[in-house]
C-alpha positions in Angstrom: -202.2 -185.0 -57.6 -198.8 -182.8 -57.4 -196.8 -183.3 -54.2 -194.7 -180.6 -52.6 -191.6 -181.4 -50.8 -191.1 -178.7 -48.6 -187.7 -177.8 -46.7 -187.0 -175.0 -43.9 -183.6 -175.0 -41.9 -180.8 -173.2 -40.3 -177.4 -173.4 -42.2 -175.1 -174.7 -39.3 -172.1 -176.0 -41.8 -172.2 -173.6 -45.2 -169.2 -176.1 -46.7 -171.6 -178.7 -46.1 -174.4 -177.4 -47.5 -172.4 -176.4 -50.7 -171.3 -180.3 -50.8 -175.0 -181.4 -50.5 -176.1 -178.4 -53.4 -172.9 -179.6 -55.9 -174.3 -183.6 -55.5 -178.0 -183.0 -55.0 -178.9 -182.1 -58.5 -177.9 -185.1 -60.0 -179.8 -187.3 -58.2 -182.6 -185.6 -59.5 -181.6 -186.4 -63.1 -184.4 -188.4 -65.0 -187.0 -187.7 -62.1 -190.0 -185.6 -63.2 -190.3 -182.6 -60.8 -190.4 -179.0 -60.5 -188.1 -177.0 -58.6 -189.9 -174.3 -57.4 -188.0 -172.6 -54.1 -184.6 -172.3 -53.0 -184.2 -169.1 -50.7 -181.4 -168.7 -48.1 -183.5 -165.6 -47.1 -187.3 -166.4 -47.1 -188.9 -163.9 -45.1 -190.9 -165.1 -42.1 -194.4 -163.1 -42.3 -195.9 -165.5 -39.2 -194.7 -168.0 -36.5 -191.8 -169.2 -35.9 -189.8 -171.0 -39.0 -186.8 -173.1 -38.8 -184.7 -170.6 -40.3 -184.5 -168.7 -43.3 -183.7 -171.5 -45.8 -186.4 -172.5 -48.3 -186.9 -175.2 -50.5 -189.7 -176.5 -52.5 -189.9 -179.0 -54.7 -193.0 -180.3 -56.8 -193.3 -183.7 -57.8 -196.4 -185.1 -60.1 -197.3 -187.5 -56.9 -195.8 -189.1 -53.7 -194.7 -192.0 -55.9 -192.7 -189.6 -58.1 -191.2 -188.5 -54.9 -191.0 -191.6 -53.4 -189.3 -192.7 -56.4 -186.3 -189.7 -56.0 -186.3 -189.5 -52.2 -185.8 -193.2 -51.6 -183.0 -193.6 -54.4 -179.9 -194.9 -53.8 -178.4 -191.7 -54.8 -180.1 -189.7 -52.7 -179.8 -191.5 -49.4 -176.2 -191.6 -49.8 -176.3 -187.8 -50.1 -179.7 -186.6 -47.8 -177.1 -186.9 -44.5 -174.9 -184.0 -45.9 -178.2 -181.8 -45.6 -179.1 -183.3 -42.3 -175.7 -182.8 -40.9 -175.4 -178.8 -42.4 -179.0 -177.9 -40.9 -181.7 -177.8 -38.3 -185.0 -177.9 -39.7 -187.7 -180.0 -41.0 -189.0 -181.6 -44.4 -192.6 -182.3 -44.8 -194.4 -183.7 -47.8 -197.7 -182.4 -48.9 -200.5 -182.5 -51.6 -201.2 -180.1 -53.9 -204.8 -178.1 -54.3 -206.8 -180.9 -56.5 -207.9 -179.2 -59.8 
C-alpha cells in the first residue's frame, strides 16, 4: 500500500532551505517514489497549519520510505530542513484499492 510523506512548515532560514532543496533531490536518486506536492503557498481551507509550505511525497510502502528516509544521505541532510523550519512530518497510508 502507497505511503505519503507529508510535510507542513514555516520557512524561518530561506538560505537554508535553498541548501536542503539543492542536496535533497539526490538522495532520492534510485528510490522509487512520487513527488507529488511542493507549495510555499498552500492555502489553509481549515485549522490551523504549520505554515504555508507543503510537501508530499508518495512512496509504494513504508519500507520504500524507510529505505530513503533512513539513508545515510538523507540523515546527513534532513537537519538543514529541521533547522530552516517549524512544522511537522507525518507518514501515512494510502486509500487501499
Amino acid at each position: 500500500m502507497s505511503v505519503y510523506f507529508i510535510v507542513n512548515s514555516t520557512i524561518t532560514d530561506p538560505a537554508g532551505v535553498e541548501k536542503y532543496v539543492a542536496a535533497a533531490g539526490a538522495t532520492l536518486a534510485g528510490h522509487e517514489m512520487t513527488l507529488r506536492v511542493v507549495s510555499n503557498d498552500a492555502e489553509t481551507i481549515e485549522g490551523q497549519p504549520a505554515g504555508a509550505r507543503m510537501v508530499i511525497i508518495e512512496f509504494p510502502d513504508r519500507a520504500a520510505f524507510r529505505a530513503w528516509y533512513d539513508s545515510e544521505a538523507y540523515q546527513a541532510i534532513v537537519g538543514l530542513r529541521l533547522a530552516s523550519t517549524d512544522g511537522f512530518a507525518v507518514l501515512a497510508d494510502g486509500f487501499p484499492s
